[in-house]
LUMSE-894493 format. One record per residue (C-alpha): residue number from 1; residue in three letters; x, z, y. Coordinates in Angstrom, 1 decimal, decimal comma, m for minus. Example, Ala and Ser with C-alpha at 12.3 -4.5 7.8 and 13.67 -1.06 7.14 Angstrom:
2
@kefi->1 | base->ALA | u->12,3 | w->7,8 | v->m4,5
@kefi->2 | base->SER | u->13,7 | w->7,1 | v->m1,1
//
This chain:
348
@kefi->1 | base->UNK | u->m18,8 | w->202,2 | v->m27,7
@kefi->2 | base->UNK | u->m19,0 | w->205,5 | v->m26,1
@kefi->3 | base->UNK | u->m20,0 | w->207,0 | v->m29,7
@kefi->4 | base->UNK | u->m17,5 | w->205,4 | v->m31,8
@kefi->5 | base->UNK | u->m14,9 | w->207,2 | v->m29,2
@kefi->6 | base->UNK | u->m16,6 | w->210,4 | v->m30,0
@kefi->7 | base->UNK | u->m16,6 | w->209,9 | v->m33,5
@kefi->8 | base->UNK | u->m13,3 | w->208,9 | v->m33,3
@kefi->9 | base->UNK | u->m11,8 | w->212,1 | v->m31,3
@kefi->10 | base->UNK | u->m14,3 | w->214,3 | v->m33,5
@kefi->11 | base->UNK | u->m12,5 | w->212,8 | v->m37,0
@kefi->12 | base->UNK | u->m8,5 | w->212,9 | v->m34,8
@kefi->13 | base->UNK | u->m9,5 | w->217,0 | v->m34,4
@kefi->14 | base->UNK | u->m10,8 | w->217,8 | v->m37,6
@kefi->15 | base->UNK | u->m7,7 | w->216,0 | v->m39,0
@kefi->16 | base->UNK | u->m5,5 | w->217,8 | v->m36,7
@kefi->17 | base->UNK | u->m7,2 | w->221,2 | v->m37,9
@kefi->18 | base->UNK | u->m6,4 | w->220,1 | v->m41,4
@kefi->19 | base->UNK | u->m3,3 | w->219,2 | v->m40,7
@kefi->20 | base->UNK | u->m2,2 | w->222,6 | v->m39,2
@kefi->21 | base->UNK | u->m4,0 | w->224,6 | v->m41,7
@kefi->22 | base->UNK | u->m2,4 | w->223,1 | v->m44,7
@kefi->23 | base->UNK | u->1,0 | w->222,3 | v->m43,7
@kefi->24 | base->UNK | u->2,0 | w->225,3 | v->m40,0
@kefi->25 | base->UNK | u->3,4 | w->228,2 | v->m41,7
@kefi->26 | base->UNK | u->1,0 | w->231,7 | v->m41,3
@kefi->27 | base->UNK | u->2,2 | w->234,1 | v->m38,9
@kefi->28 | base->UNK | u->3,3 | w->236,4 | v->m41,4
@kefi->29 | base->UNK | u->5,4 | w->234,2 | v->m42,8
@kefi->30 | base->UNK | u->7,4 | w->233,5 | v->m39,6
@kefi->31 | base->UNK | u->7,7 | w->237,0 | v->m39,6
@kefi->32 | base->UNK | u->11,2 | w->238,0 | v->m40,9
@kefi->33 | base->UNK | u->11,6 | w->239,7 | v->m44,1
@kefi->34 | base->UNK | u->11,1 | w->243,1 | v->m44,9
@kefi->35 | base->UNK | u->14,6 | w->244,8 | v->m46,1
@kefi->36 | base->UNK | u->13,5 | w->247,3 | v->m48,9
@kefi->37 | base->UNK | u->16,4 | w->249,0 | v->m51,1
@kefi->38 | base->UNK | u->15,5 | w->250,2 | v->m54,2
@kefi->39 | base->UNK | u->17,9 | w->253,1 | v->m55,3
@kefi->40 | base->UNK | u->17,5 | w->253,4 | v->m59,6
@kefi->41 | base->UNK | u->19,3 | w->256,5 | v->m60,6
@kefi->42 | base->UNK | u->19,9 | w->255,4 | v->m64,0
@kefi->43 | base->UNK | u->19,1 | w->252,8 | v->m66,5
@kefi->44 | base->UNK | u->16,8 | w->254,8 | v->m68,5
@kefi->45 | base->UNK | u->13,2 | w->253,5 | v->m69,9
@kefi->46 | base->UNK | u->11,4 | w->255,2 | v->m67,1
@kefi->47 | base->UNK | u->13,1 | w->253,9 | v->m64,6
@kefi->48 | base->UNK | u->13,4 | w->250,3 | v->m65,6
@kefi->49 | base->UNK | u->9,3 | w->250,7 | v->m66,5
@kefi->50 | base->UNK | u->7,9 | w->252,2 | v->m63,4
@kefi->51 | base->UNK | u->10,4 | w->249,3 | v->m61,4
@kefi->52 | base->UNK | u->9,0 | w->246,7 | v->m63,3
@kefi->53 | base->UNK | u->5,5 | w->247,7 | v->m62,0
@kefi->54 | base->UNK | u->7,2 | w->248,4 | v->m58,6
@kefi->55 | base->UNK | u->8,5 | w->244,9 | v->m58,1
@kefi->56 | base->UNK | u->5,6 | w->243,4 | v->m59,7
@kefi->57 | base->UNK | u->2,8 | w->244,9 | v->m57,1
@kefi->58 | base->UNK | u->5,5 | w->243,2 | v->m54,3
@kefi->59 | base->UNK | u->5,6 | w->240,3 | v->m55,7
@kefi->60 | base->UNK | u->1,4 | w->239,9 | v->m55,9
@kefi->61 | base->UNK | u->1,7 | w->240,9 | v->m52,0
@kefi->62 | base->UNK | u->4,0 | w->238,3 | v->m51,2
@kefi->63 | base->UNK | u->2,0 | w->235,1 | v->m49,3
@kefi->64 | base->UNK | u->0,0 | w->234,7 | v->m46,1
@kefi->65 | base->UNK | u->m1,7 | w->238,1 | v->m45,3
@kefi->66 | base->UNK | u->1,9 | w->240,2 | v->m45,8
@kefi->67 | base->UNK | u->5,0 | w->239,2 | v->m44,3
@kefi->68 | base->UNK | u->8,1 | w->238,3 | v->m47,5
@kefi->69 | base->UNK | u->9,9 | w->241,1 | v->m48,9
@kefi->70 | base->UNK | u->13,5 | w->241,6 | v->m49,5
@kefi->71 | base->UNK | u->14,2 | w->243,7 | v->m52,3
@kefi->72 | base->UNK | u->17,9 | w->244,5 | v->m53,6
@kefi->73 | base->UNK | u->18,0 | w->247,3 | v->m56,3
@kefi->74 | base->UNK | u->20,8 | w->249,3 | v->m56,3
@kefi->75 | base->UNK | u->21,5 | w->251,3 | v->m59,9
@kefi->76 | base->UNK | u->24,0 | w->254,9 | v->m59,8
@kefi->77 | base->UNK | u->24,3 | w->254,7 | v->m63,4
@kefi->78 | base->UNK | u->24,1 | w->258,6 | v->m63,4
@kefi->79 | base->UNK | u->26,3 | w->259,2 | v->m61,1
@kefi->80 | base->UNK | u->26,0 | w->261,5 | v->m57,8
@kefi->81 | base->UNK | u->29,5 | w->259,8 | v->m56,2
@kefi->82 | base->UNK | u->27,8 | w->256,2 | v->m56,9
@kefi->83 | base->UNK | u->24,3 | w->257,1 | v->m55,8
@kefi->84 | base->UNK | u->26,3 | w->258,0 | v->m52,7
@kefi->85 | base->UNK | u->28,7 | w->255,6 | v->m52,2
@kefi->86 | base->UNK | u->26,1 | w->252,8 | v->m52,9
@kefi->87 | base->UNK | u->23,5 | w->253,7 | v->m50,4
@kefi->88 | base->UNK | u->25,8 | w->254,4 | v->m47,3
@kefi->89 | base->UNK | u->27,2 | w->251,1 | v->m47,9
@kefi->90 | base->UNK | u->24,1 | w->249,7 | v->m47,4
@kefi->91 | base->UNK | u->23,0 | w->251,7 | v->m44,5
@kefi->92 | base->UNK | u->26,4 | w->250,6 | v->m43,1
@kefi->93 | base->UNK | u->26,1 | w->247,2 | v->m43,5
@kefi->94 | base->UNK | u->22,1 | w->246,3 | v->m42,5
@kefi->95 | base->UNK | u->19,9 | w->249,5 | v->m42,6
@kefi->96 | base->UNK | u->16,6 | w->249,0 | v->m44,4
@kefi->97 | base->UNK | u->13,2 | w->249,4 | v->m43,3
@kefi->98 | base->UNK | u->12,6 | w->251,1 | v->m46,0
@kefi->99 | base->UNK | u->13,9 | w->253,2 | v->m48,9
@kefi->100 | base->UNK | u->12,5 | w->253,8 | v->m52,7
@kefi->101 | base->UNK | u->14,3 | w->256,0 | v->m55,1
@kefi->102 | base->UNK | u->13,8 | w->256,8 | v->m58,7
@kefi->103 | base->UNK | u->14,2 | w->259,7 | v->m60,5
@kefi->104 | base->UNK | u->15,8 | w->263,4 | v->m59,3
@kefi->105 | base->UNK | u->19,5 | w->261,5 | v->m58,5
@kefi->106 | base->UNK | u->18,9 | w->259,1 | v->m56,2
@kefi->107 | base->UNK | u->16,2 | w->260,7 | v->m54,3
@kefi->108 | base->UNK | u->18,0 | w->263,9 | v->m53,1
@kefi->109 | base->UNK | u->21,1 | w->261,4 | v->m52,3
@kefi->110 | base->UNK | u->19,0 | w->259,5 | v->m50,2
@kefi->111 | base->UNK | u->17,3 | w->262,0 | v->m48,8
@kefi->112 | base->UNK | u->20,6 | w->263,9 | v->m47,5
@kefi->113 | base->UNK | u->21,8 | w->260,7 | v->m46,4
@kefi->114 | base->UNK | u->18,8 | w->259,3 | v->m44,7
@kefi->115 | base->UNK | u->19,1 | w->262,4 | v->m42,2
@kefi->116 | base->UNK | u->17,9 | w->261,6 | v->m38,7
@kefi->117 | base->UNK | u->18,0 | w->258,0 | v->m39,4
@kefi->118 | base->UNK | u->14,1 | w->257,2 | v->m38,9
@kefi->119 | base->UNK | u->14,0 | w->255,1 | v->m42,0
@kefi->120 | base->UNK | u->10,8 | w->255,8 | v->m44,1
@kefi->121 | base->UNK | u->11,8 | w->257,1 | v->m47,9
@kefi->122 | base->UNK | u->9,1 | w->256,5 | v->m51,0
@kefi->123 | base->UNK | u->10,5 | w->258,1 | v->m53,9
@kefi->124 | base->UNK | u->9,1 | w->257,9 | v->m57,6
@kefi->125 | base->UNK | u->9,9 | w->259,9 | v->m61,4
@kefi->126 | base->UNK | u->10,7 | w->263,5 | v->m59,4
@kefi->127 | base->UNK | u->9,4 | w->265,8 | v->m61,6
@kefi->128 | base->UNK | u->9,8 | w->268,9 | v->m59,3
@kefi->129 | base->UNK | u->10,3 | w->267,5 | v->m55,3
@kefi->130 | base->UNK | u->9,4 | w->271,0 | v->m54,2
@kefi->131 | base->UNK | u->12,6 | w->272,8 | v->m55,9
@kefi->132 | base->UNK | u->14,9 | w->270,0 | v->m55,4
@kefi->133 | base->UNK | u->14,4 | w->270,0 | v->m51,8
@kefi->134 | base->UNK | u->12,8 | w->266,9 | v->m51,1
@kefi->135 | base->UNK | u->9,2 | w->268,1 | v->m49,7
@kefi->136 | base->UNK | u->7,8 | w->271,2 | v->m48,9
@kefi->137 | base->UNK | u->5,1 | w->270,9 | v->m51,2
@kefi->138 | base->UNK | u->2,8 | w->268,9 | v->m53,6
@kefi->139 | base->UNK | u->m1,1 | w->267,3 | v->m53,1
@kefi->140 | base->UNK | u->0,0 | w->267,5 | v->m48,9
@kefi->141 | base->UNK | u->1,5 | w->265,2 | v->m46,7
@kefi->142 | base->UNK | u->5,0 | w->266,1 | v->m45,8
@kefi->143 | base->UNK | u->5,0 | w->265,2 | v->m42,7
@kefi->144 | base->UNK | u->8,5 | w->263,9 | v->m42,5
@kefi->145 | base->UNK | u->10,0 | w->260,8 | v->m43,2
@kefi->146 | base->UNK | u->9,4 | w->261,1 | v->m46,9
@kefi->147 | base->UNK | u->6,5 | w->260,9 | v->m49,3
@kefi->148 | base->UNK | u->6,2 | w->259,6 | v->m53,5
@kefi->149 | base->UNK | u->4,6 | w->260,2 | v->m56,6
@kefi->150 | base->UNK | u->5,7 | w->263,2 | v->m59,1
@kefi->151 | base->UNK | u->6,7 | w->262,6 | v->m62,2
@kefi->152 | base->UNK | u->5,6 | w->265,8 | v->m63,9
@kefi->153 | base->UNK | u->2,4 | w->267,5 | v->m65,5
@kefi->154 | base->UNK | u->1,6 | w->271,1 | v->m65,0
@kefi->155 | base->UNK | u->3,6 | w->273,2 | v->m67,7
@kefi->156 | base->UNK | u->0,6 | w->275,2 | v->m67,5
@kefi->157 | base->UNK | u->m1,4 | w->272,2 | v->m68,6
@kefi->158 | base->UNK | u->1,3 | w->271,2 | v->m71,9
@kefi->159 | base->UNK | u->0,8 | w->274,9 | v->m73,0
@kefi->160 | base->UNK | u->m3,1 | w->274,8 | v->m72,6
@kefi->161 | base->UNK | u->m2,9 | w->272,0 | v->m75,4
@kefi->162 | base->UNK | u->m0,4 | w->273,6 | v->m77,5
@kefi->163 | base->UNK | u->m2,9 | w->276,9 | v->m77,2
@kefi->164 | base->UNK | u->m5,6 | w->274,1 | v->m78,8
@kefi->165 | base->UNK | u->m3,2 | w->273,0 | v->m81,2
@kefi->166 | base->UNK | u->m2,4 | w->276,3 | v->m83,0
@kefi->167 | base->UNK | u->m4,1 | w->278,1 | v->m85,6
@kefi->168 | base->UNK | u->m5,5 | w->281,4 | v->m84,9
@kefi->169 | base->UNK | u->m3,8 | w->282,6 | v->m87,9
@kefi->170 | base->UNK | u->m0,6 | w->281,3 | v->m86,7
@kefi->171 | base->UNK | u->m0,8 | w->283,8 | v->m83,2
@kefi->172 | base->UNK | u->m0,5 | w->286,6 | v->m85,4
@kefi->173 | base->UNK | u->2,9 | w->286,5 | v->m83,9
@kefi->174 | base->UNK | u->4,5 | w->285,0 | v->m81,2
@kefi->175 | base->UNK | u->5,1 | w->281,4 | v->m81,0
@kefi->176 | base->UNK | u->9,2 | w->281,1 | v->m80,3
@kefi->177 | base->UNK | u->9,7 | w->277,7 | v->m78,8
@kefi->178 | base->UNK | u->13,8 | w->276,5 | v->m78,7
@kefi->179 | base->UNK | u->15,0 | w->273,9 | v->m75,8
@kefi->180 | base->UNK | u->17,9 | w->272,3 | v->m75,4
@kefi->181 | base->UNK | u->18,5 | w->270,8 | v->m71,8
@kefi->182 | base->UNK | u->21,2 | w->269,7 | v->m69,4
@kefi->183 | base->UNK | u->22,2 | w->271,0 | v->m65,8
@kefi->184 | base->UNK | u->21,0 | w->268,2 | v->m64,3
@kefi->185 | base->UNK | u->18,6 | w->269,6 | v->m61,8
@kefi->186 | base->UNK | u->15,0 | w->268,2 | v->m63,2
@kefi->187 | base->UNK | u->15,8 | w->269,7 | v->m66,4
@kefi->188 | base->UNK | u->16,6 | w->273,2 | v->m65,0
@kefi->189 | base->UNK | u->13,4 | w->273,3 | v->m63,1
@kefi->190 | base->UNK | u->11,2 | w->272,0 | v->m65,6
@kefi->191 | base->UNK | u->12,4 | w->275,2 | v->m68,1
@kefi->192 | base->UNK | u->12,1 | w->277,7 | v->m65,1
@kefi->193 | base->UNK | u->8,3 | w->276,2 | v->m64,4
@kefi->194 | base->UNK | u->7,9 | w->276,5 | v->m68,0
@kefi->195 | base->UNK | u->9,0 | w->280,2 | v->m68,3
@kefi->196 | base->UNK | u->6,6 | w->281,1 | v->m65,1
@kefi->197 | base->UNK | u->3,9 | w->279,7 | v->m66,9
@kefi->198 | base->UNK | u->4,9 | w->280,9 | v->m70,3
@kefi->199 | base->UNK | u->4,8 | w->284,5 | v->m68,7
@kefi->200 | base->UNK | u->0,9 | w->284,6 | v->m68,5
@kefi->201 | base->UNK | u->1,1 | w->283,7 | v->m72,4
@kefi->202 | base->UNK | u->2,2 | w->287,0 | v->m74,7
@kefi->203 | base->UNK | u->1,6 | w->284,8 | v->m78,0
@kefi->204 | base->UNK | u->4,6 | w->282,4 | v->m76,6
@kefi->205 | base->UNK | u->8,5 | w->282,8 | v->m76,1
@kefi->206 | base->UNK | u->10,8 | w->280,5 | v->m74,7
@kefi->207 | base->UNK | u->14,5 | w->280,3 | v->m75,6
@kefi->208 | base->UNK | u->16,9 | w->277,6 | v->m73,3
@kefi->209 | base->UNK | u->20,4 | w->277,0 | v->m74,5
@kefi->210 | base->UNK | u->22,1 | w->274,7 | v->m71,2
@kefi->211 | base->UNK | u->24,3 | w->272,2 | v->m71,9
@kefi->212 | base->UNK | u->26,4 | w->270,4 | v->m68,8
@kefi->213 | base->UNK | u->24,8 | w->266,9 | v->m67,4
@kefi->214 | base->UNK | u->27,2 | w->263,9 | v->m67,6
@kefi->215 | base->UNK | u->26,5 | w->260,5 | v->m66,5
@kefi->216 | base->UNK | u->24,3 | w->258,7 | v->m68,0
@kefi->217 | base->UNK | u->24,0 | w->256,6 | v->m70,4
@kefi->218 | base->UNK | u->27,6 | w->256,4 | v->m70,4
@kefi->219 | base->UNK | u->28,3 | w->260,0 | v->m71,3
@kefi->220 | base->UNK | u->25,6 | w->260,6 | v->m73,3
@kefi->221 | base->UNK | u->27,6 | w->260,7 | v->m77,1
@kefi->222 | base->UNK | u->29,1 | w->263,8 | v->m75,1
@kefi->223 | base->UNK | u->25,9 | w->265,0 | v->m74,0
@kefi->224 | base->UNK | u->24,8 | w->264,7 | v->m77,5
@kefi->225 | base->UNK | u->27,3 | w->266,3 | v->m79,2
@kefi->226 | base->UNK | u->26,9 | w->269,2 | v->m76,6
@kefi->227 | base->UNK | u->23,3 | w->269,7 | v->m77,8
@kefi->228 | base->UNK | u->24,1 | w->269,3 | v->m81,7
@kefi->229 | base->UNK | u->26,1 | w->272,8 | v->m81,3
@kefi->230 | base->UNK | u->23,6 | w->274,3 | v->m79,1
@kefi->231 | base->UNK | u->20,8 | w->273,4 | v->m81,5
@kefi->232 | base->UNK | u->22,7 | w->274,5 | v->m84,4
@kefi->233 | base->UNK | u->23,0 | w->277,9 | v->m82,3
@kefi->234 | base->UNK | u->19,2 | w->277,8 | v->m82,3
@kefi->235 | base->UNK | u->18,4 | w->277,7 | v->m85,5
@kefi->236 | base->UNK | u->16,9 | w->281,3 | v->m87,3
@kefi->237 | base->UNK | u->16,1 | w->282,2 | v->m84,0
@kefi->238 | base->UNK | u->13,3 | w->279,6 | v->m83,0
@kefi->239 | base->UNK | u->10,5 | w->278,3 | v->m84,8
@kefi->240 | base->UNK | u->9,7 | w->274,9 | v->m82,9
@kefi->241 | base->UNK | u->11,7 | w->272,4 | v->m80,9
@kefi->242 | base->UNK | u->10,1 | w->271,8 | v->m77,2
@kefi->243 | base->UNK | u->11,8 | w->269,0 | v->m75,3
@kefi->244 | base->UNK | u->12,5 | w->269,7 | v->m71,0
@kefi->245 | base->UNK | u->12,5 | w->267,0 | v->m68,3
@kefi->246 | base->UNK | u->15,8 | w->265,2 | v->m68,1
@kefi->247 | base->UNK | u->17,8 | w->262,1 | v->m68,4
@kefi->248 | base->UNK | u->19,1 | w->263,1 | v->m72,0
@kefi->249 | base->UNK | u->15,1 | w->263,3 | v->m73,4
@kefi->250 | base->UNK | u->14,1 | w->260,2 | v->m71,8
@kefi->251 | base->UNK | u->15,5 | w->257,9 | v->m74,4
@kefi->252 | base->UNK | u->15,1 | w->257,8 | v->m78,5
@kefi->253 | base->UNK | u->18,5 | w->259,4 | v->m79,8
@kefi->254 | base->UNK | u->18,1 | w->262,7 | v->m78,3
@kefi->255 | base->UNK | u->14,6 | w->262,5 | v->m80,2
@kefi->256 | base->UNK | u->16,6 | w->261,3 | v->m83,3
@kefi->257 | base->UNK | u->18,7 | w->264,3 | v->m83,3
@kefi->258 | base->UNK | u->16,1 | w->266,6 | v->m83,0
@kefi->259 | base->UNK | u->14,1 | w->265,4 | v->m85,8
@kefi->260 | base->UNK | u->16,8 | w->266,1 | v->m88,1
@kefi->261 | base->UNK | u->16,3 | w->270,0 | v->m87,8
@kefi->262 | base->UNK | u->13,2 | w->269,4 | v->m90,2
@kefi->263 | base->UNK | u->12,6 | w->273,7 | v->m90,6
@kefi->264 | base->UNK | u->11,8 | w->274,0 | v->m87,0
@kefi->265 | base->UNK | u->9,6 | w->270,9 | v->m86,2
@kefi->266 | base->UNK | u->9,5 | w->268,9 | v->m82,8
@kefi->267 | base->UNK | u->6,2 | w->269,7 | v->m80,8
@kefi->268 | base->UNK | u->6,1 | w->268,4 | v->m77,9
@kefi->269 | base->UNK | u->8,6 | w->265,3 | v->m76,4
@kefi->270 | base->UNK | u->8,2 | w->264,4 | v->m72,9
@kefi->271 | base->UNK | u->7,3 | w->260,7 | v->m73,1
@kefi->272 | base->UNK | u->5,8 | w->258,1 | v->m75,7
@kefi->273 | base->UNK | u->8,9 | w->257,3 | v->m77,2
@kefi->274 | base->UNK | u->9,6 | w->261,1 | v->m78,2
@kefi->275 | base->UNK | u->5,6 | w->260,9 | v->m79,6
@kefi->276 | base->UNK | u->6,7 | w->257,5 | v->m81,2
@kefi->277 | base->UNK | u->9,9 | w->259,6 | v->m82,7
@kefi->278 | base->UNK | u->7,9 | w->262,3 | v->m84,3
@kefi->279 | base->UNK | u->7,3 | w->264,9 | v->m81,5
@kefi->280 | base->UNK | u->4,0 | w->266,3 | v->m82,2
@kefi->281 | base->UNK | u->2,3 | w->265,4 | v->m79,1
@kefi->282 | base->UNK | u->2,9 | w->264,3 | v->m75,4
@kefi->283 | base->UNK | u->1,5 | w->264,6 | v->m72,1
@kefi->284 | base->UNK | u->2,9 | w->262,2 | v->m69,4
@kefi->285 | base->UNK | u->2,6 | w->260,7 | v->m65,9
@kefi->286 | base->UNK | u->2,0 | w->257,0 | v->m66,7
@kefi->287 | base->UNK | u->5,5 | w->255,2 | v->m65,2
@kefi->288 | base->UNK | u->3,8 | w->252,2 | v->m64,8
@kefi->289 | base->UNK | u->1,0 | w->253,9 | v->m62,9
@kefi->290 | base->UNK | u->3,9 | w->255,4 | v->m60,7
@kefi->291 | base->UNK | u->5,6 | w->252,1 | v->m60,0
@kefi->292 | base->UNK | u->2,2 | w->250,7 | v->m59,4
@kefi->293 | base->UNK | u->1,5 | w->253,1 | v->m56,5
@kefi->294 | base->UNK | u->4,5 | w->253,2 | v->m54,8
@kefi->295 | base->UNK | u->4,5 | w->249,6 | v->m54,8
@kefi->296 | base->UNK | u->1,1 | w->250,1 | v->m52,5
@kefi->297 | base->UNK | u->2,6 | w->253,1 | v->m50,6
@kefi->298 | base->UNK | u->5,9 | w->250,8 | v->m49,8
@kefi->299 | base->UNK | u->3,1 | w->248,1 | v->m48,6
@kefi->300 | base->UNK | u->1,3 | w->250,3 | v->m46,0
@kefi->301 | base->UNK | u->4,6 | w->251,9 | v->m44,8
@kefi->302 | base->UNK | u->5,8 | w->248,9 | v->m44,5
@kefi->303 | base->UNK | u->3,0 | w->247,5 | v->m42,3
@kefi->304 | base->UNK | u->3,0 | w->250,6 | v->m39,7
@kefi->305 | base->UNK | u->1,4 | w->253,5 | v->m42,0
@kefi->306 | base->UNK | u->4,3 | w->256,8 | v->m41,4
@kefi->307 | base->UNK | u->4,9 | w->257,9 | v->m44,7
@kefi->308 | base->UNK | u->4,4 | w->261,7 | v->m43,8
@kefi->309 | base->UNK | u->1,0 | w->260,8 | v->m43,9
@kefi->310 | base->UNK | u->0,7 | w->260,1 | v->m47,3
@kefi->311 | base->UNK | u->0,1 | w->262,5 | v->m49,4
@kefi->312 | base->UNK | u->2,6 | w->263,7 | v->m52,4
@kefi->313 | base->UNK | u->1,3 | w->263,7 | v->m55,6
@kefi->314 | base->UNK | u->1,3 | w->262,8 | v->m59,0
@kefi->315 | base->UNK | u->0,2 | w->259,3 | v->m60,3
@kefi->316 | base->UNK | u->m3,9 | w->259,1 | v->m60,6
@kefi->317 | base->UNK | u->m3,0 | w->257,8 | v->m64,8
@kefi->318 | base->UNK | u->m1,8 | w->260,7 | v->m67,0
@kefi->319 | base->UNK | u->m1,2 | w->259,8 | v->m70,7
@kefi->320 | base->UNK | u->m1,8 | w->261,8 | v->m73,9
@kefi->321 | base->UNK | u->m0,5 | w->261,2 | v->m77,3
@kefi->322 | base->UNK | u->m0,5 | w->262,7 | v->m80,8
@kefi->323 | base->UNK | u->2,0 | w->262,0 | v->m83,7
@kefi->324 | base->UNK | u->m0,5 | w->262,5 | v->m86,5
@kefi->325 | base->UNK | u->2,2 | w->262,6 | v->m89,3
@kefi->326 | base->UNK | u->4,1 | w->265,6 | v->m87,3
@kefi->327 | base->UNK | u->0,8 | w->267,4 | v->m87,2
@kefi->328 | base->UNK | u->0,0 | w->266,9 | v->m91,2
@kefi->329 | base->UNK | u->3,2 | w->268,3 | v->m91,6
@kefi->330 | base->UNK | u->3,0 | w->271,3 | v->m89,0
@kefi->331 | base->UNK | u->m0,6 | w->272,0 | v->m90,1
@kefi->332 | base->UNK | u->m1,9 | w->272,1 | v->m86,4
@kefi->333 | base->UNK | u->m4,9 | w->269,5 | v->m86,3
@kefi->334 | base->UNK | u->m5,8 | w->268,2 | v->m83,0
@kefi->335 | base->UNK | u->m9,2 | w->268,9 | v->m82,1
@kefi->336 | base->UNK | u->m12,0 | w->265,6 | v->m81,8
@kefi->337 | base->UNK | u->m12,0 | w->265,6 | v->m78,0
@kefi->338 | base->UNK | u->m8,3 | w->265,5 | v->m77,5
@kefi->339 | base->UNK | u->m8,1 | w->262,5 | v->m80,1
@kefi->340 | base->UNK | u->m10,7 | w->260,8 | v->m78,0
@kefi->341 | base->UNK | u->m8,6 | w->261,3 | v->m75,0
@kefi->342 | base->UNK | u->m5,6 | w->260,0 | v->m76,9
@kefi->343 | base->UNK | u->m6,7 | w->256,7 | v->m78,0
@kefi->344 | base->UNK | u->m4,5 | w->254,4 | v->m78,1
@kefi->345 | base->UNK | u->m1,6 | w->256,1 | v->m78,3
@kefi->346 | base->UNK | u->m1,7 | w->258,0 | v->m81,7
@kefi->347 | base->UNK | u->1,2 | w->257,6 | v->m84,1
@kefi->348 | base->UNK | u->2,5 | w->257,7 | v->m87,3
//
């Protein structure tokens, strides 16, 4: 008798355990839910691509070990009085415990707005956070209440490529390489970079015709009739098209239009789509990469980790590409090893 009570209490607890592992809810997900606003500055391919990966890495995270996240995106649409008006609603209303923005727009917004306010800020697709204002610099924690990934590659690293692509024969005299960019503030730091780098190169001149930024995509038939007349202005006076960092270049038109100037070719776009268009080769920050990590940075701040910690940088995945009918026609042939390095993403 005595050991079929045992036996009995022994099954009653093991069937208790089962019970409560299977069926009481984890302590993390009692836990309420994380509040994280996502800020988009525009609807442009790199933003919606790096905010797929973004919301996919929370997603995978959501379940027993992590506590549920709430995520609302917010879009500006290109526009500095949205981005504004947006956010401080928000702040208003519930304040988040955290903050990602994408792309130059959103992020200084945020970052002006956020002021004081003790809530963490990741941001993402900033291709220059040290001249926009947003950390003091790159590959360093910034020991604020900010951190993100850089959407940008050295200008002295495009131009070391470019250096491979050209002939010797072709030095003879300089290289004069013609851009057309908008005010908006990426784009402007991306050509100054450029010129600084450019500097240390005698065989290469740069010459920028600006056109004003308008929202985007909205504005952009005005943004592309803008840079029609500049490039028209370029022509006899440049011999290859080089594409800046900006809204305008992140799409296919802009590439469209550029490709029609077929006696000063397209050498270098700023993303796979301008490669896909005919640009004769790119070198990129991988936006899925970005979103990737900043989906894990958002994780650990999120769970305690200060984001001046963490260091600003650029995504670990940086993408080359070659469009192998623009070189036939330029005549530059990409060396072996930069093929190699380019697999995968050479076009026609």
């Amino acid at each position: 008798m005595l050991y079929k009570m045992r036996h009995l209490l022994g099954c009653s607890a093991a069937w208790a355990f089962f019970w409560m592992a299977c069926f009481t809810p984890s302590l993390a997900a009692l836990e309420p839910a994380k509040r994280v606003l996502l800020l988009e500055s525009m609807d442009i391919p790199l933003v919606r691509e790096s905010s797929l990966a973004l919301k996919a890495h929370l997603l995978q995270a959501q379940g027993s070990t992590f506590p549920a996240v709430s995520l609302k995106v917010l879009n500006a649409q290109g526009d500095w009085k949205k981005a504004r008006a947006l956010l401080e609603s928000e702040l208003s209303d519930q304040p988040p415990d955290l903050v990602i923005t994408s792309a130059t727009l959103a992020s200084t917004v945020a970052k002006e707005l956020l002021q004081g306010k003790k809530i963490p800020q990741i941001f993402l697709n900033v291709s220059d956070p040290v001249g926009t204002g947003l950390v003091p610099a790159i590959d360093q924690p910034s020991g604020a209440e900010i951190t993100g990934r850089v959407y940008s590659i050295a200008p002295e690293a495009k131009l070391k490529i470019l250096m491979r692509l050209v002939p010797k024969d072709r030095l003879k005299r300089p290289l004069r390489l013609g851009i057309v960019h908008s005010s908006y503030p990426a784009a402007r730091e991306d050509v100054l970079r450029l010129r600084r780098a450019a500097a240390a190169l005698p065989q290469i001149q740069i010459l920028a015709r600006e056109i004003p930024y308008q929202e985007m995509p909205k504005k952009l038939p005005q943004m592309m009739a803008s840079a029609k007349v500049e490039l028209d202005r370029l022509q006899g006076q440049v011999d290859y098209l080089w594409v800046a960092t900006g809204p305008m270049a992140e799409d296919r038109p802009y590439y469209d239009l550029l490709m029609g100037y077929k006696k000063t070719p397209l050498i270098f776009g700023i993303n796979m789509i301008g490669c896909q268009a005919g640009a004769l080769y790119c070198v990129v920050a991988s936006p899925e990469a970005a979103g990737w990590e900043v989906g894990e940075m958002a994780l650990r701040a999120l769970d305690g980790e200060p984001v001046g910690q963490m260091l600003v940088r650029a995504p670990e995945k940086v993408l080359l590409a070659f469009n192998l009918n623009q070189a036939v026609m330029v005549g530059w042939v990409p060396p072996p090893d930069l093929l190699q390095l380019a697999m995968g993403h050479l076009y026609r």
